[in-house]
DRENGUVEX-360914 format. One record per residue: z negated, x negated, y of N, C-alpha, C, O in turn; residue number from 0; residue in one letter. Coordinates in steps of 0.2 Angstrom, whole numbers. Layout:
BEGIN
{atom {Z,X,Y},{Z,X,Y},{Z,X,Y},{Z,X,Y},NUM,"a"}
...
REM end
This chain:
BEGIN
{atom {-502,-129,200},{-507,-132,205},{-502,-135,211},{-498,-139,209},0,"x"}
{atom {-504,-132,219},{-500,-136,223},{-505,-142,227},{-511,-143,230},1,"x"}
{atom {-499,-146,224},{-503,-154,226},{-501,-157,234},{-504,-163,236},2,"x"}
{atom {-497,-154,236},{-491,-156,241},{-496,-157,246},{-494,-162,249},3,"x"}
{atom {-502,-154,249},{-507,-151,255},{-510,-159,251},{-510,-162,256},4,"x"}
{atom {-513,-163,247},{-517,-168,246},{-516,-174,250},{-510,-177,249},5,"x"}
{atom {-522,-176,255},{-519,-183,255},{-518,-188,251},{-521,-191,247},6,"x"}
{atom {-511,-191,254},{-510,-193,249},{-509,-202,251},{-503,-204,248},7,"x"}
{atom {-511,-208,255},{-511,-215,258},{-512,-220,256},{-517,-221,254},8,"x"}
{atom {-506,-225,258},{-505,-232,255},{-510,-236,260},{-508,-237,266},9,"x"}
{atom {-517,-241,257},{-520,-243,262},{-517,-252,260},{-520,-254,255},10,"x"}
{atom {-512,-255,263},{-508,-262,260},{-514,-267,263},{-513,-272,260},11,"x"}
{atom {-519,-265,267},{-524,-271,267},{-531,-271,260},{-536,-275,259},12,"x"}
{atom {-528,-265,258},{-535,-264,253},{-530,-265,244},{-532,-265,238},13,"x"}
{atom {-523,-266,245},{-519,-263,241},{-521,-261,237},{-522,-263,232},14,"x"}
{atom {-523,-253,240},{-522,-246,236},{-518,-240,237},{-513,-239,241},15,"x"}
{atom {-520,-236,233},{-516,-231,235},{-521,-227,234},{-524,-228,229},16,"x"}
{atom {-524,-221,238},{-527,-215,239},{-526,-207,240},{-523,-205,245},17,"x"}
{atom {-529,-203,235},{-528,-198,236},{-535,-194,237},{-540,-196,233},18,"x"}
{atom {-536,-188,242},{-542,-185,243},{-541,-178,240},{-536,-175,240},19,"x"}
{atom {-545,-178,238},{-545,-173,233},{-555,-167,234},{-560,-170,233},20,"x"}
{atom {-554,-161,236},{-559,-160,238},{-567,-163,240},{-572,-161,239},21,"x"}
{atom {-566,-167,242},{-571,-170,246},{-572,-176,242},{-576,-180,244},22,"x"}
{atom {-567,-179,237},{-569,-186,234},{-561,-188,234},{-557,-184,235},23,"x"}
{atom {-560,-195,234},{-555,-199,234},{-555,-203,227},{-559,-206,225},24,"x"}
{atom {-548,-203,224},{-546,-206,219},{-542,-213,221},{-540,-214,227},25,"x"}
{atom {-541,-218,216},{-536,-223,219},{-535,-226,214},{-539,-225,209},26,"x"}
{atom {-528,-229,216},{-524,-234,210},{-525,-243,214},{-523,-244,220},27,"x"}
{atom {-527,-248,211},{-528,-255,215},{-522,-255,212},{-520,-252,207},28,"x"}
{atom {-518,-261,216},{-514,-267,214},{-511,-272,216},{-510,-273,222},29,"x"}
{atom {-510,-274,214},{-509,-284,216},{-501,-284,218},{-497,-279,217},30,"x"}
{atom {-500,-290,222},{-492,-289,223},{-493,-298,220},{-498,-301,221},31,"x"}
{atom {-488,-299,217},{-486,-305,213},{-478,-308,214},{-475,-308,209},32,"x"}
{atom {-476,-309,218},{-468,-312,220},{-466,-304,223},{-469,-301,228},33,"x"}
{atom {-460,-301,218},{-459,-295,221},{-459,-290,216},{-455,-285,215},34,"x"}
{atom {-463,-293,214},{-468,-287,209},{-475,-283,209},{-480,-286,208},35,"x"}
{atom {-475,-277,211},{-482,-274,211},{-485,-272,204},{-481,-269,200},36,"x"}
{atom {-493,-275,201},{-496,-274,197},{-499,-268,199},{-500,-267,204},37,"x"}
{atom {-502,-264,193},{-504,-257,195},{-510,-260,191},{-509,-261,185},38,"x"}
{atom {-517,-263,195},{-520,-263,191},{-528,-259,187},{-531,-261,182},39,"x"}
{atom {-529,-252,190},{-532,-250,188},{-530,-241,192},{-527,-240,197},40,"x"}
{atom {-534,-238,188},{-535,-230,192},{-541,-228,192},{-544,-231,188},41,"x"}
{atom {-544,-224,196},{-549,-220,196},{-552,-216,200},{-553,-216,206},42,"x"}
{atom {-555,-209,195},{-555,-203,198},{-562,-203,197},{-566,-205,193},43,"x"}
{atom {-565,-199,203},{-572,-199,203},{-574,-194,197},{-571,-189,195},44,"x"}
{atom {-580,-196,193},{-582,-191,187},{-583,-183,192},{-586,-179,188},45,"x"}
{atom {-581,-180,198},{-583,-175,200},{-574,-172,199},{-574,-166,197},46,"x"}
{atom {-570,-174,199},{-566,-174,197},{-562,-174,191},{-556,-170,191},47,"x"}
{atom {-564,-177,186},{-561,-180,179},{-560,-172,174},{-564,-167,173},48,"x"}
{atom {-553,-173,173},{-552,-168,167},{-546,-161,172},{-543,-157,169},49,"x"}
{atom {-546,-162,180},{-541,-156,181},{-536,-161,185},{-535,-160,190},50,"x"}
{atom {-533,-166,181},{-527,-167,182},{-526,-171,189},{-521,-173,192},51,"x"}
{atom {-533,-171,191},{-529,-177,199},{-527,-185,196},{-522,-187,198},52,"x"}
{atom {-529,-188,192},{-527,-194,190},{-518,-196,189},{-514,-200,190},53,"x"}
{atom {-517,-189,185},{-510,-190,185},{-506,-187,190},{-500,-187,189},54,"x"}
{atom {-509,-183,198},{-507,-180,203},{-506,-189,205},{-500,-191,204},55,"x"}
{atom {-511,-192,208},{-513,-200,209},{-507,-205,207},{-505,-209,211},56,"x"}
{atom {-505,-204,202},{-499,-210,199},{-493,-207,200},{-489,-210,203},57,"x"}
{atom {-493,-200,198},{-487,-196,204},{-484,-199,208},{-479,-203,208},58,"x"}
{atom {-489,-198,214},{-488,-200,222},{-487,-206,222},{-484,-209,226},59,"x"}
{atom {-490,-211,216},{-492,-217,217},{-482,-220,215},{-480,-224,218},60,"x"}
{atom {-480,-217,210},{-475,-219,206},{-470,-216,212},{-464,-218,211},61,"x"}
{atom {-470,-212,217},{-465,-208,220},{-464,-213,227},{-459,-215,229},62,"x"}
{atom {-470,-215,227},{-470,-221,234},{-467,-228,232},{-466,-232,237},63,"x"}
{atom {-467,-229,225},{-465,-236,223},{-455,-235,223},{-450,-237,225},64,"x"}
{atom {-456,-230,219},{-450,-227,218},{-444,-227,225},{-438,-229,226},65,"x"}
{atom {-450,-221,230},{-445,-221,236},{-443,-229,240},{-438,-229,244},66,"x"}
{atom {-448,-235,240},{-447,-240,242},{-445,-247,238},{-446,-253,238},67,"x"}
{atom {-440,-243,233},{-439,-248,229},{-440,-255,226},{-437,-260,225},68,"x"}
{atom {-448,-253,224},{-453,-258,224},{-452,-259,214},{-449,-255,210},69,"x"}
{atom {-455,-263,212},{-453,-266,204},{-460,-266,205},{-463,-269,209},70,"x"}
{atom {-463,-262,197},{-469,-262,195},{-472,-261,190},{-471,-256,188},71,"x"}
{atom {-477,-265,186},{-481,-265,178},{-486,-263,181},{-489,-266,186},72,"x"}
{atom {-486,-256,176},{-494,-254,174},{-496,-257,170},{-494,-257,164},73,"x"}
{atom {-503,-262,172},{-507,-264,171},{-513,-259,166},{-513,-260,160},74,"x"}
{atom {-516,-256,170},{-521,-251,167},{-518,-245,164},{-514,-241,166},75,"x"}
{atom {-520,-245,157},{-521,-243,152},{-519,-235,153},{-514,-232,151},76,"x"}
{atom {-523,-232,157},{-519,-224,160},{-513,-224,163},{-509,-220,162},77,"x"}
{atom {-512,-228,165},{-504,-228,169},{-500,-231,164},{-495,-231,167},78,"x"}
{atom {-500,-233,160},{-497,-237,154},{-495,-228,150},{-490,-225,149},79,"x"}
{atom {-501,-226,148},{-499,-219,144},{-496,-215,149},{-491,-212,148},80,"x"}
{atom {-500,-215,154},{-492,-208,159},{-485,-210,159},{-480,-206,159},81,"x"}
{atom {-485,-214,159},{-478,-217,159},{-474,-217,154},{-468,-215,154},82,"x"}
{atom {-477,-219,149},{-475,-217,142},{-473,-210,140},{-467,-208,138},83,"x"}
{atom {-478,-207,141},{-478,-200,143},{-472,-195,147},{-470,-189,145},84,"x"}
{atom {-468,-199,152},{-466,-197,155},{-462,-202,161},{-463,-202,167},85,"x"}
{atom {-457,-207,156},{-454,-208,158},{-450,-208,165},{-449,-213,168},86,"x"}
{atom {-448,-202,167},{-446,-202,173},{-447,-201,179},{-444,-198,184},87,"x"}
{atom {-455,-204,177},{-459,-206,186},{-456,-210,188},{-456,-211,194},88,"x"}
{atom {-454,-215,182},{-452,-224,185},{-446,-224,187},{-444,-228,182},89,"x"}
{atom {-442,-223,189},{-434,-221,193},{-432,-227,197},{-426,-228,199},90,"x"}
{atom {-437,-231,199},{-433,-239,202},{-436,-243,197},{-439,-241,192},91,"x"}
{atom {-434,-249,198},{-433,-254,193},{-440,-258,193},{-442,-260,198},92,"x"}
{atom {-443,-258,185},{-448,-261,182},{-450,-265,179},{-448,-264,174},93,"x"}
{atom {-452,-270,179},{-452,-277,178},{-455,-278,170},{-455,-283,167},94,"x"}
REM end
């Protein structure tokens, strides 16, 4: 599946991150705490759930923290198991 055409944006007034996905949008909230970002939650509209945008979602989400050498704890519980799962989304340093 190419994901690369998805939008994919960091709203820092909402802190979120957003991706659009056929007509619905997905997002990761989270907190900034000193110079640590919290990932505090994910969530894929039920019109979506089951083809794989949530882990497209923490992808982009881990690729933007990554390219900006941001330090970050998954908080929620999905992003705790992707990660687990696949260690090397997290490529900058973790708190």
């Amino acid at each position: 599946m190419d994901t690369s055409n998805r939008p994919f944006h960091h709203l820092p007034d909402k802190s979120q991150f957003t991706l659009d996905w056929s007509g619905h949008t997905a997002w990761v909230d989270y907190e900034i705490r000193g110079n640590t970002w919290y990932l505090l939650h994910a969530e894929v509209p039920a019109a979506l759930r089951g083809q794989g945008v949530g882990q497209v979602l923490v992808e982009k989400t881990y690729a933007y923290l990554n390219e900006h050498a941001i330090n970050s704890v998954p908080v929620c519980s999905y992003i705790q198991a992707l990660v687990k799962r696949n260690p090397s989304l997290v490529t900058g340093a973790t708190a």
